[in-house]
C-alpha positions in Angstrom: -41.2 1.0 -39.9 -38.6 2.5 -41.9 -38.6 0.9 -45.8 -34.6 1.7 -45.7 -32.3 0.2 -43.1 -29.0 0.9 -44.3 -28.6 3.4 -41.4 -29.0 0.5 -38.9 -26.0 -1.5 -40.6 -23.9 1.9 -41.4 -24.5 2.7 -37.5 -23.8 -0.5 -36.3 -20.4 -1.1 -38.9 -19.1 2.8 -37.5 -19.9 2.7 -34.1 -17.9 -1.4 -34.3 -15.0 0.2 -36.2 -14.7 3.5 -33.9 -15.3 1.0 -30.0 -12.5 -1.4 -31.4 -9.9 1.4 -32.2 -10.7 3.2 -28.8 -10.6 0.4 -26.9 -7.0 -0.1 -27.6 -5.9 3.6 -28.1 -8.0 4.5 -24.5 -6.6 1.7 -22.3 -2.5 2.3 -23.8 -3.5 6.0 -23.4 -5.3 5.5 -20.0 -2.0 3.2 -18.8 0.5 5.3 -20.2 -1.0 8.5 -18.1 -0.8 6.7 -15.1 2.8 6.6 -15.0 3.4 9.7 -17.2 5.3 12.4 -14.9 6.3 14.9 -17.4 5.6 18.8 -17.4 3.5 18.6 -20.4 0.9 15.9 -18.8 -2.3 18.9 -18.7 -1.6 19.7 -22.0 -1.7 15.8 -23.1 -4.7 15.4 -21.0 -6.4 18.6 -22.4 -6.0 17.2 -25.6 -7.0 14.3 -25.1 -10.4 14.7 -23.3 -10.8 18.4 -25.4 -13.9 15.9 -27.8 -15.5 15.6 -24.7 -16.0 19.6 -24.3 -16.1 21.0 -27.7 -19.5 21.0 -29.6 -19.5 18.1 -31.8 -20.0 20.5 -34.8 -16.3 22.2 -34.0 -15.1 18.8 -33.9 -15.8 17.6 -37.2 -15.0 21.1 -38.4 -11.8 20.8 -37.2 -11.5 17.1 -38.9 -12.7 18.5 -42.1 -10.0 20.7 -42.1 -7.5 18.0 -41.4 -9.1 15.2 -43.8 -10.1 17.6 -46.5 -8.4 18.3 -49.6 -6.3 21.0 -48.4 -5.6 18.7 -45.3 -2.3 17.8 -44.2 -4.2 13.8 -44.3 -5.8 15.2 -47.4 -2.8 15.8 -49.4 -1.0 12.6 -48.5 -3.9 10.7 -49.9 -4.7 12.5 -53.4 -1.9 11.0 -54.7 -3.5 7.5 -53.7 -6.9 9.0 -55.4 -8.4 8.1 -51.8 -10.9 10.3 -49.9 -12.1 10.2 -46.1 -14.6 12.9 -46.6 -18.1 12.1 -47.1 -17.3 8.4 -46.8 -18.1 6.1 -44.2 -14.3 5.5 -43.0 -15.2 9.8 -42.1 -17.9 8.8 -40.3 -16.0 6.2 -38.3 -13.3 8.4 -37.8 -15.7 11.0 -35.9 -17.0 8.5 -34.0 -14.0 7.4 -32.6 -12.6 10.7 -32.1 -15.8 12.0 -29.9 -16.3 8.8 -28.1 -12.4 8.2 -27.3 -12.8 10.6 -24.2 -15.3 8.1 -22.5 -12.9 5.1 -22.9 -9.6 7.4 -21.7 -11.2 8.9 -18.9 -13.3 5.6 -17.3 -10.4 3.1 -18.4 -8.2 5.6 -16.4 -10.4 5.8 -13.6 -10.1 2.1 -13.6 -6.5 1.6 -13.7 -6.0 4.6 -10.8 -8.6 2.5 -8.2 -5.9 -0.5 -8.4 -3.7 0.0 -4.8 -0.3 0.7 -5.5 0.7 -1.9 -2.9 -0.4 -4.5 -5.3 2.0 -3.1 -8.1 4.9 -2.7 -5.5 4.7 -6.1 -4.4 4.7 -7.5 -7.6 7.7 -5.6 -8.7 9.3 -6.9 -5.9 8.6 -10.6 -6.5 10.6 -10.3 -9.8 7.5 -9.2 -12.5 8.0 -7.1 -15.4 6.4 -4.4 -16.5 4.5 -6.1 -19.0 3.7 -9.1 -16.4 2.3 -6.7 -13.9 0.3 -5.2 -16.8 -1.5 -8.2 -18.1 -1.5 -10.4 -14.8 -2.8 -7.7 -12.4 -3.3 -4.5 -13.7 -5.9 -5.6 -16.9 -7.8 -8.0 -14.9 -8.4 -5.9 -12.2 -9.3 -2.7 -14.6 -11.3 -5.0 -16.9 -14.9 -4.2 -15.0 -13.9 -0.8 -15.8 -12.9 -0.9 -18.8 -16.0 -3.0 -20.0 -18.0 -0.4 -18.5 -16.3 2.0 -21.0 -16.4 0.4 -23.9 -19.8 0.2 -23.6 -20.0 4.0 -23.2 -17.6 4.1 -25.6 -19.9 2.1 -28.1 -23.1 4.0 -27.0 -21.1 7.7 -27.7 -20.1 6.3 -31.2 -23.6 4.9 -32.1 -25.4 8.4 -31.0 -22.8 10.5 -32.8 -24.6 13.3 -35.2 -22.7 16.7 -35.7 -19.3 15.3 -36.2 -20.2 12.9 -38.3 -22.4 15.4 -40.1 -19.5 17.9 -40.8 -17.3 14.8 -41.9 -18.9 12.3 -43.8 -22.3 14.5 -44.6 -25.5 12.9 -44.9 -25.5 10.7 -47.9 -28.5 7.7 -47.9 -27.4 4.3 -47.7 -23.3 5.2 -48.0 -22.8 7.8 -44.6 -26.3 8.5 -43.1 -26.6 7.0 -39.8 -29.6 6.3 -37.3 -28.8 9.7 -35.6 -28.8 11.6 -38.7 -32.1 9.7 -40.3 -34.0 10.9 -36.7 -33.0 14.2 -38.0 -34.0 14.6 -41.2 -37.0 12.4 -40.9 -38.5 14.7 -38.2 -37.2 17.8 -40.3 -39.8 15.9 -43.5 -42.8 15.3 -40.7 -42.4 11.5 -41.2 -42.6 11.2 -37.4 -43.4 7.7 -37.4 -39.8 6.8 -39.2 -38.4 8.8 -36.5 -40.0 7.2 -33.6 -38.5 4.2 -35.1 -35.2 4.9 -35.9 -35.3 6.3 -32.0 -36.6 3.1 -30.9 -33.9 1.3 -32.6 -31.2 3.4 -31.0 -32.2 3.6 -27.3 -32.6 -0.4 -27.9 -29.3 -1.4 -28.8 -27.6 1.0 -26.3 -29.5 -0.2 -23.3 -28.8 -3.6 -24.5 -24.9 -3.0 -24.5 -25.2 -1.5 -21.0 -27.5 -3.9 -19.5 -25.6 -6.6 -20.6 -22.7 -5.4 -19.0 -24.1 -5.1 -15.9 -25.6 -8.6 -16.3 -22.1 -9.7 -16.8 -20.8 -8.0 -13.6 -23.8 -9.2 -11.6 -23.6 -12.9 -13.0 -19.4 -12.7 -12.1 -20.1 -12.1 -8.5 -22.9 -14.5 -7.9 -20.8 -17.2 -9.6 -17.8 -16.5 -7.3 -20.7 -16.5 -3.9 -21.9 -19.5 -5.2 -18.8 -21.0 -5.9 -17.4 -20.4 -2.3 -20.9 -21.7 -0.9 -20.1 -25.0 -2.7 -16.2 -25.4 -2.7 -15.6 -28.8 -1.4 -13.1 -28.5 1.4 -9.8 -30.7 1.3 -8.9 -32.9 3.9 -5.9 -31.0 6.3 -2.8 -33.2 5.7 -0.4 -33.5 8.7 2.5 -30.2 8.2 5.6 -31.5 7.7 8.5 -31.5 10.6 10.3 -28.8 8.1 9.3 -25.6 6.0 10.5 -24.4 3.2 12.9 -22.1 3.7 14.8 -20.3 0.6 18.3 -21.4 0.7 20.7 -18.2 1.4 24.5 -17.9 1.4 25.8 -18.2 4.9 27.3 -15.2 4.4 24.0 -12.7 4.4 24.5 -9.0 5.1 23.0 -5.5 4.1 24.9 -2.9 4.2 22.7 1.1 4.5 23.8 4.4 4.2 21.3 6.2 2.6 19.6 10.1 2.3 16.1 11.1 1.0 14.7 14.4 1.1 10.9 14.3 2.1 8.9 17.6 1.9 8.2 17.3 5.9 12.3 16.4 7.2 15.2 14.6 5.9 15.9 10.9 5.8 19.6 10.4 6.8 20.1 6.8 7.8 23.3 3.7 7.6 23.3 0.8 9.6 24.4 -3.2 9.3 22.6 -6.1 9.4 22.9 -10.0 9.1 21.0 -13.1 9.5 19.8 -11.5 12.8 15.8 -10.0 12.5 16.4 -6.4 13.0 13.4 -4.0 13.9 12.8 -0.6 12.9 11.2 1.2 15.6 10.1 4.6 15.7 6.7 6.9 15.7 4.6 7.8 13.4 6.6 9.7 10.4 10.0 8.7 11.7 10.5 6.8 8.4 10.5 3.9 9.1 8.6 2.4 5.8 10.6 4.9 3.4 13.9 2.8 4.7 11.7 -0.3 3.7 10.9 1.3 0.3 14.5 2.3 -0.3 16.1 -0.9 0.0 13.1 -2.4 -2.1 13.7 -0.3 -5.0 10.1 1.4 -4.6 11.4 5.0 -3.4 14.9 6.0 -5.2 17.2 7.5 -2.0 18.9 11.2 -2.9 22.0 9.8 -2.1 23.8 6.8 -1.0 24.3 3.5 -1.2 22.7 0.3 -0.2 24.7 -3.3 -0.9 23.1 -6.7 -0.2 25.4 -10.1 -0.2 28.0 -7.8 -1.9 25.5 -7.2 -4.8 25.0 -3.6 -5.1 21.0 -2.5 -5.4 21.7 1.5 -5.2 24.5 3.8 -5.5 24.4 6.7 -6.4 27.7 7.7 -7.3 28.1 5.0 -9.8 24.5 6.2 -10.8 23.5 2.7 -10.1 19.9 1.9 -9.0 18.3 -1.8 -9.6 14.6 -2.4 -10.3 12.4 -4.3 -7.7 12.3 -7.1 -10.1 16.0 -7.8 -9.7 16.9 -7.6 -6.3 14.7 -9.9 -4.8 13.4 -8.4 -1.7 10.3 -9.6 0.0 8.1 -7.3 0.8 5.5 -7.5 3.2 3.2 -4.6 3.3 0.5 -2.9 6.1 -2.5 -4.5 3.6 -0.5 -7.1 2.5 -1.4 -7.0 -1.1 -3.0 -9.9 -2.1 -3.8 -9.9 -5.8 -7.9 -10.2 -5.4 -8.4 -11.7 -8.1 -6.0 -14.7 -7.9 -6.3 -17.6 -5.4 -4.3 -18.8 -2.6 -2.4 -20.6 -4.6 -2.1 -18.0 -7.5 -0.8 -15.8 -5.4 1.7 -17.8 -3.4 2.5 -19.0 -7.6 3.2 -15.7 -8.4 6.3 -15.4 -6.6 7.8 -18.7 -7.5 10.5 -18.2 -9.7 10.0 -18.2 -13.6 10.8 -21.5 -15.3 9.5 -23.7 -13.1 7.2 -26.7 -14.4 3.4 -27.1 -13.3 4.5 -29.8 -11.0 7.2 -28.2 -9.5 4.8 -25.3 -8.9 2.3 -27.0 -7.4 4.9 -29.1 -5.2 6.7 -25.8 -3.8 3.2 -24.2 -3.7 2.0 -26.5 -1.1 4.9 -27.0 0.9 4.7 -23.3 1.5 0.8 -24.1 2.8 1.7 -26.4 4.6 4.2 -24.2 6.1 2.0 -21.5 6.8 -0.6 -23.9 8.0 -2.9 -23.1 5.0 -3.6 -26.6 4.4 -6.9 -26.5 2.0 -7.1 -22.9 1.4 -5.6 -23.2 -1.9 -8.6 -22.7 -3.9 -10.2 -20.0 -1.9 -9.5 -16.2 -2.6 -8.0 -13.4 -0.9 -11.6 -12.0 0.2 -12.4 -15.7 1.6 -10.0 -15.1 4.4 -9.4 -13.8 8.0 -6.8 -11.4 8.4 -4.6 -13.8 10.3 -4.8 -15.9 7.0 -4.2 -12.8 4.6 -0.8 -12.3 6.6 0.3 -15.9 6.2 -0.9 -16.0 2.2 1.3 -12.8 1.9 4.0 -14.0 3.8 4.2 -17.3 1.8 3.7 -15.9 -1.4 7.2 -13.4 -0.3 9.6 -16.4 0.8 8.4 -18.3 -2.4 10.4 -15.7 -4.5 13.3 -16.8 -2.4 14.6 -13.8 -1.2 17.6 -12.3 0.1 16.1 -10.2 2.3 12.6 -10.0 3.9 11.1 -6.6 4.7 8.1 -6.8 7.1 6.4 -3.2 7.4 4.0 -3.5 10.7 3.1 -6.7 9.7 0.2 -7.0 12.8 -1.3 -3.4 12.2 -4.6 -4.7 11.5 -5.2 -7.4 13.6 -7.0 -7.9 17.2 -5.1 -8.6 19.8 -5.7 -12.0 20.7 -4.4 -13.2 16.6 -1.8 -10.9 17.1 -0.2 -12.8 19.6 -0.5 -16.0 18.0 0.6 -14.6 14.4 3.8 -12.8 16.4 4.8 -16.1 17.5 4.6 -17.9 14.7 6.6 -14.5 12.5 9.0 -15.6 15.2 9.4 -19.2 14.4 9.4 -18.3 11.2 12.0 -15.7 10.8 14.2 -17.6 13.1 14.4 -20.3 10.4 14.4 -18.1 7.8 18.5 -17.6 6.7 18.6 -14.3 4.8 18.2 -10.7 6.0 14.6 -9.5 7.7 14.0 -5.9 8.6 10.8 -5.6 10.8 9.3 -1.9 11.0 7.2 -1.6 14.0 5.9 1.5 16.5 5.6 -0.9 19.3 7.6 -1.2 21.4 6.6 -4.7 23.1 6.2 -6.4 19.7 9.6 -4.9 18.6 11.0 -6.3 21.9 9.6 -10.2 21.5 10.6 -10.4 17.6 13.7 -8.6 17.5 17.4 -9.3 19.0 18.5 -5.8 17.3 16.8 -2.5 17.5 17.4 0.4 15.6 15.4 3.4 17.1 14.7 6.3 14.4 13.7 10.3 15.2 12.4 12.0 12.5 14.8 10.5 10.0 17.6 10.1 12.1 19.3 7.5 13.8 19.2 8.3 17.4 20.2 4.5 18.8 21.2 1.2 17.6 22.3 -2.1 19.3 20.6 -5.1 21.2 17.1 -4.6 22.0 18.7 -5.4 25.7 21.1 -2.5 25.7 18.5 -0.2 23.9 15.7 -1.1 26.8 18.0 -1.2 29.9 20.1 1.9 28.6 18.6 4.6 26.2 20.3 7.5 25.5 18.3 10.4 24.9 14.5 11.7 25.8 13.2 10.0 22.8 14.5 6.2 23.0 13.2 6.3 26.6 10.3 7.5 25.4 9.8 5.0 22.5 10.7 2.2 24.9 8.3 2.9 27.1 9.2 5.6 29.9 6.9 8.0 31.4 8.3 9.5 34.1 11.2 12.3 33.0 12.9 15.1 34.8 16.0 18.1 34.1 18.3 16.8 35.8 21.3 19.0 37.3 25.3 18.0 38.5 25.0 18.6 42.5 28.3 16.5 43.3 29.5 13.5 42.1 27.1 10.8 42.8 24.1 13.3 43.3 21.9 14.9 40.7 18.9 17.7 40.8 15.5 16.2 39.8 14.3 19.6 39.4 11.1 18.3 38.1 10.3 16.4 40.9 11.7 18.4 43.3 14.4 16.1 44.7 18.0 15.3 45.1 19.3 11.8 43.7 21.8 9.5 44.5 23.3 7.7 41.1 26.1 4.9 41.2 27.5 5.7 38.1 29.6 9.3 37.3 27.6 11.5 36.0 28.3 12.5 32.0 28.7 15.6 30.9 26.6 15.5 27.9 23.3 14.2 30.8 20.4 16.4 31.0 17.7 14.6 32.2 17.1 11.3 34.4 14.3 8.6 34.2 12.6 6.2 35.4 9.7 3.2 34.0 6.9 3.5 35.7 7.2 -0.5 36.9 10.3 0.3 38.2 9.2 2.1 41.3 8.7 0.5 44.1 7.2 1.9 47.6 8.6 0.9 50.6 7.4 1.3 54.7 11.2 2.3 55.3 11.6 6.4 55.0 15.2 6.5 55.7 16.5 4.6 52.6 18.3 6.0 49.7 16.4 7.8 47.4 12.7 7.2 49.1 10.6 10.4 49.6 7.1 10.8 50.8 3.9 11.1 48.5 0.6 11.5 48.0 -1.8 10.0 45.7 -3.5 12.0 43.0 -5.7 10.0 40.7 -5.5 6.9 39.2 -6.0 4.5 35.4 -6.8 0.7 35.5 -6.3 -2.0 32.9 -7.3 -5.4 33.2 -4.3 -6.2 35.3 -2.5 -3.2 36.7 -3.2 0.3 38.4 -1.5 3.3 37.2 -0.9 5.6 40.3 -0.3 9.4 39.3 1.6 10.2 42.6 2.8 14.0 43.8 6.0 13.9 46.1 6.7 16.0 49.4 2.8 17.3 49.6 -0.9 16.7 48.8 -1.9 17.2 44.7 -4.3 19.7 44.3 -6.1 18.1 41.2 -5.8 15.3 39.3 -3.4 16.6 37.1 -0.7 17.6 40.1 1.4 14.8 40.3 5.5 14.3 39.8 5.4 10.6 38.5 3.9 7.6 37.3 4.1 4.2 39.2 2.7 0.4 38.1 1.8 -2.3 40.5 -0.1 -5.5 40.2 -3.7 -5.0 41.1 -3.1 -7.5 43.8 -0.8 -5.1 45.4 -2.7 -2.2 45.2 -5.3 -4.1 46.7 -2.5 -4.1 49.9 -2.0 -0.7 49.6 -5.0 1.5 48.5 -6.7 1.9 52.0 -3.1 2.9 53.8 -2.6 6.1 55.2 -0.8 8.9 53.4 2.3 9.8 53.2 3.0 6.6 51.5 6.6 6.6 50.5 8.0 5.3 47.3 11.7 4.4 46.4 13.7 5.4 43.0 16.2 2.4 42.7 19.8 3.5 41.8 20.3 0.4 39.7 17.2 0.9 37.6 17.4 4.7 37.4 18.2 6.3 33.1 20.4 9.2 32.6 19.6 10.3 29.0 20.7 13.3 26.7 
């Protein structure tokens, strides 16, 4: 054992000093990166990971040159007859410098796994910047961060060759653990060096280990706290919900233009108290709309008004943060803060102000609302989907918002909770007084939840009206499409009242006059109906060329005028019930189907 332990305590007082100042500098640096979008962010970064890559030796050559004397740090201190080098404040100094990287880089790492969704959401239920920062952002990076302090901690301890070139090796004022291994193996005393070794791998470990032990003990608490969480007793819902009160006179006003890197975003449209649904495909941009009127994506031109309060305009170069224009947002994941409860969460949107018990009052009436009676205390990882859904959808209408934004709400769940969630999003948004925008791809749930429709095309508005009209009349290829049509053809003018399926190789008969601006004509596949009569209007004979069950109807791929070939040579697409396919299937071909004037769709 070593007779002299002042390089335990000077280790242990540096490598304190240098984890304490990068804790702080590495998570404001780490945070600050995050959002940084300027053109010099490699050079920043380079800069500030560059102690992680040069030898240790430059390092503290290069610090020497700034501490020294000559130094511009130098200088400003001679006056003050202070010195940094060769003192243990230099030795501190290079251990923060080389073991700042560690924290930067892991608290960084930390702070990028958070999902953005969570941040968004918050932003839209009226938190700052710096609420968002301690309230989600911190706690959910602290794991992390721990994790790099300890690094941090272990990088300062174990620095040699900065801390060498800085502070020098002076016995019982700079020389450290690192630097006593060194020169005790450079004098043969092997044993001292074993020690000091020893020592050093000792208190690392320990730091790490604890950590862990830390992490692992967290989790286990949480298991067995949900193994043991006493249940509380469901209390009957009330008759009402709470329902944010709105002005009477609720309307959001559109007109908007983003440029995307794959099209153009080019929308404006209306809407009141009425749930309106944004349907579309797959990239039509749907959700940007969503993010637009939010405040999360800022639109390249336009403007966008809510109850006569103006959120975005970019004329007047006016463009509100989330925080102030309170939207509810309910996103794809739903972003539940994980590490808040039920209740936490449903608290968060509440506005700010509020006493304890008029938090925990409005709190509950929203669980009771959502039928969440005694999941208060559980967390968001304790839940079904279904539950997830209603905790999010709570925790939005607590903020009472103006407007509720709903981006495919049931993407995620089965079918069977889908249906019962749907119904219950309807109940709820039919009681729910202030603007709702629903984005959906499908069609059927876009039908059920929404009066209005507007149908989107790669950034364009290509219909909008009643979810009646938009069904029983589209106007182009693409509505028809969305809405569920499968059987198309060119159509061509013969003479008024008669068209040219050339497609299907057969003359129509319409009631209506023909447009000029028609192309094509269509039909749903339900909509055609076969019939033992050959002379009717608009019957022709076919044949049968393959077929597709599902658990209640037959699809029937049929090929008019002749036999098909193959499976794949067929002119349309009829539906029946499997009970009367079970009438038909064993009839003799031709069988002879009927196009119905009334239900026929002339499209652009």
């Amino acid at each position: 054992m070593a007779s002299d332990l002042s390089p335990l305590w000077i280790s242990l007082k540096t490598s304190l000093l240098a984890t304490f100042i990068t804790f702080f500098l590495g998570i404001v640096a780490a945070y600050w990166m995050l959002g940084y979008r300027g053109k010099a962010k490699s050079l920043v970064e380079g800069i500030f990971v560059a102690p992680l890559i040069l030898p240790p030796t430059v390092v503290g050559f290069l610090l020497l040159i700034f501490f020294g004397k000559n130094g511009p740090v130098g200088k400003l201190m001679q006056p003050f007859d202070f010195s940094i080098v060769f003192t243990w404040y230099g030795a501190a100094i290079a251990a923060t410098v080389v073991s700042f990287p560690l924290m930067y880089k892991t608290a960084l790492g930390a702070f990028e796994q958070i999902d953005n969704n969570l941040l968004r959401v918050a932003r839209t239920l009226g938190a700052t910047e710096s609420t968002i920062f301690w309230r989600i952002s911190l706690p959910l990076a602290l794991p992390g961060i721990l994790a790099a302090t300890t690094l941090a901690f272990a990088r300062a301890l174990g620095e040699f060759g900065a801390t060498l070139m800085l502070a020098g090796n002076i016995p019982g004022q700079t020389q450290t653990i690192p630097m006593a291994i060194y020169f005790a193996v450079e004098a043969g005393a092997m044993d001292e060096a074993w020690f000091w070794s020893i020592v050093i791998m000792v208190i690392s470990l320990s730091g790490i280990i604890a950590v862990n032990f830390w992490q692992e003990s967290r989790e286990k608490g949480r298991n067995r706290n949900r193994e043991t969480r006493v249940r509380k007793q469901n209390t009957q819902a009330h008759e009402s919900s709470f329902v944010p009160t709105i002005s009477s006179s609720v309307r959001l006003s559109v007109d908007i233009a983003k440029t995307l890197p794959s099209f153009h975003l080019e929308v404006a449209f209306n809407s009141d108290e009425q749930p309106l649904g944004l349907l579309g495909g797959s990239g039509a941009g749907k959700s940007m709309i969503l993010r637009c009127i939010a405040g999360i994506e800022t639109p390249t031109r336009g403007r966008i008004v809510l109850n006569g309060k103006v959120l975005f305009d970019s004329e007047q170069r006016i463009n509100l943060p989330s925080r102030d224009r309170r939207i509810g947002f309910l996103v794809q994941n739903y972003a539940l803060f994980p590490h808040m409860t039920v209740a936490q969460n449903i608290a968060f949107g509440l506005p700010k102000g509020l006493s304890k018990g008029s938090i925990r009052v409005q709190v509950e009436e929203q669980l009771l609302a959502m039928q969440l009676q005694g999941l208060g205390d559980r967390y968001p990882h304790q839940l079904s989907g279904g539950q997830q859904q209603r905790v999010a959808l709570a925790r939005a209408l607590a903020s009472q918002p103006e407007a509720l934004l709903l981006d495919e709400p049931f993407s995620a769940l089965d079918t069977h909770l889908r249906s019962q969630l749907e119904q219950q999003m309807t109940e709820t948004l039919a009681d729910y007084n202030g603007v709702s925008l629903f984005v959906t791809h499908n069609m059927e749930e876009a039908y059920r939840v929404c009066p209005n429709l507007l149908v989107l095309e790669h950034g364009r508005t290509v219909q909008y009206g009643s979810k009646y009209e938009i069904f029983e009349h589209p106007r182009t290829m693409g509505v028809a499409r969305i809405t569920g049509c499968k059987n198309f053809s060119v159509a061509q003018f013969v003479r008024s009242g008669l068209i040219e399926a050339s497609d299907w190789g057969c003359q129509i008969q319409i009631m209506e006059a023909i447009p000029d601006n028609i192309t094509h004509v269509g039909i749903r596949a339900h909509h055609i109906s076969f019939t033992n009569d050959p002379n009717q209007e608009n019957t022709f004979p076919c044949w049968l060329a393959s077929t597709s069950e599902t658990p209640h109807r037959m699809t029937l791929f049929l090929k008019l005028h002749s036999a098909a070939n193959n499976p794949q040579d067929y002119h349309l697409q009829a539906e029946v019930f499997k009970e009367k396919w079970a009438t038909m299937k064993d009839q003799p071909f031709p069988w002879y189907l009927r196009l119905d004037l009334l239900q026929l769709i002339l499209m652009e």
